[in-house]
C-alpha positions as CSV (number, residue, x, y, z in Angstrom):
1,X,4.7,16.2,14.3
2,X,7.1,13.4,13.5
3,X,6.2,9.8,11.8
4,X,5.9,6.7,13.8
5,X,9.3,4.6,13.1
6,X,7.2,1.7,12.1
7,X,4.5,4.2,9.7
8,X,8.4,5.6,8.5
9,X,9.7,1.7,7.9
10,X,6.8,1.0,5.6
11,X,6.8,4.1,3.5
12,X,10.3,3.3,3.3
13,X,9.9,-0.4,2.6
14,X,6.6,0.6,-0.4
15,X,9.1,2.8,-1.5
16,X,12.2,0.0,-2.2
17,X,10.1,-2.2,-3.4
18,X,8.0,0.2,-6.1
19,X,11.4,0.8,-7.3
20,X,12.5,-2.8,-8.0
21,X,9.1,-4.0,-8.6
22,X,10.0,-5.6,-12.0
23,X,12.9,-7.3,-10.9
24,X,13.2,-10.6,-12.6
25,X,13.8,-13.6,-10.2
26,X,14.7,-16.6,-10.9
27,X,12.7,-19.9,-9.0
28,X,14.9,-20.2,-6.3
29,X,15.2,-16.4,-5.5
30,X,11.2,-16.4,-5.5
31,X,11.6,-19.1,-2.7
32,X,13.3,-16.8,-0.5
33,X,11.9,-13.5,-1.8
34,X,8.4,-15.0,-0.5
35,X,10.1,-16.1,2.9
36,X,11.3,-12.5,3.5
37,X,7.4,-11.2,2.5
38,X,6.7,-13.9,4.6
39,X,8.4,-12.4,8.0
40,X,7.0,-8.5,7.0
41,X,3.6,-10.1,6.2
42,X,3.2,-11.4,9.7
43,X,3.9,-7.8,11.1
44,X,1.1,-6.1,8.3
45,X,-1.5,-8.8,9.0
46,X,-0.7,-7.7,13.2
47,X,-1.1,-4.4,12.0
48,X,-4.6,-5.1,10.2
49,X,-5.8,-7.8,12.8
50,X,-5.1,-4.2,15.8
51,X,-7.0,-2.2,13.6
52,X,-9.7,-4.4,12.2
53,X,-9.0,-3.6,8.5
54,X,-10.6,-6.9,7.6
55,X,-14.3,-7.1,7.2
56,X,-15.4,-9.3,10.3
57,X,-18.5,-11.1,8.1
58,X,-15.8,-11.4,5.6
59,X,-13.3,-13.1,7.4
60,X,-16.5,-15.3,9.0
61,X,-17.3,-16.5,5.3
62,X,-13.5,-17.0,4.4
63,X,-12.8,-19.1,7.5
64,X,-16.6,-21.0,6.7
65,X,-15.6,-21.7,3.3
66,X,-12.1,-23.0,4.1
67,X,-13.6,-24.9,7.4
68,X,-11.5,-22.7,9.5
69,X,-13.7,-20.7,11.2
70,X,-12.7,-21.8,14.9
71,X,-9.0,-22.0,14.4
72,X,-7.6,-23.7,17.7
73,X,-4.6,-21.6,18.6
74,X,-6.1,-17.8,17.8
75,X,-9.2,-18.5,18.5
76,X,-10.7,-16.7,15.4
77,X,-9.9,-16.3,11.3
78,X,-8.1,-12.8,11.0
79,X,-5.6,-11.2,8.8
80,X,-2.4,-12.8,10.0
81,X,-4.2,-16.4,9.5
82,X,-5.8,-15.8,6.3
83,X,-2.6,-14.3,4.7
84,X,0.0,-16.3,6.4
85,X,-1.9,-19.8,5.3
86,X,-2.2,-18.3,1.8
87,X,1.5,-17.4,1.8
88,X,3.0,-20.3,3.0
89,X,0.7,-22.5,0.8
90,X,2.5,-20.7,-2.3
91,X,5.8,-21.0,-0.7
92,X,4.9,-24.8,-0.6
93,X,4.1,-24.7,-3.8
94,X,6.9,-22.6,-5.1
95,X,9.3,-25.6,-3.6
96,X,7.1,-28.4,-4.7
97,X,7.5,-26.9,-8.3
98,X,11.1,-25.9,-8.5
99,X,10.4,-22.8,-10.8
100,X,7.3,-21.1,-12.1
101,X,6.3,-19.2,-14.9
102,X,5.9,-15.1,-13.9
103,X,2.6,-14.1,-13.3
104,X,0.6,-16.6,-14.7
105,X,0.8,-19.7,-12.1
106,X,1.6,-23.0,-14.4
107,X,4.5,-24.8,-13.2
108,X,7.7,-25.0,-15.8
109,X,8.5,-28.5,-15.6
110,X,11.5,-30.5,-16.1
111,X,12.3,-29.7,-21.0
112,X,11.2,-32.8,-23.1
């Protein structure tokens, strides 16, 4: 039995990115790194959202806590809305920042 291109594309993918996964970027690579996990976390969260990997009282209790719960244009919170807002609000902030510290989320501002 042969793999699913896409199930082949992600073990290749996991497998690329286990290998570089200490790869030291600087802020404005981690702008565009997180753009590019943007695109292939839109196709993962479709994946999870077909498949319902997400906990359905879970995402009810994300989406009630963050006032979400009726999003207008899908209807419902899933995967690709939980993810993709919590992406793009770290992109946002990535920008707004100019660089960041690795791993531990405080800004590097402008030397005194």
């Amino acid at each position: 039995m042969t793999e699913h291109p896409q199930a082949n594309a992600f073990h290749q993918a996991a497998e690329l990115m286990r290998n570089e996964r200490y790869w030291h970027r600087n802020g404005d690579e981690d702008a565009e790194f997180l753009r590019a996990l943007m695109d292939v976390l839109k196709e993962v969260s479709y994946h999870l959202d077909a498949i319902q990997v997400l906990d359905p009282a879970g995402l009810f209790a994300y989406g009630a806590a963050a006032g979400i719960t009726m999003y207008p244009v899908a209807g419902k919170v899933n995967a690709e809305l939980v993810l993709m807002t919590a992406a793009d609000n770290a992109l946002e902030r990535l920008i707004a920042a100019g660089t960041t510290a690795r791993n531990t989320g405080v800004s590097k501002g402008a030397p005194d």
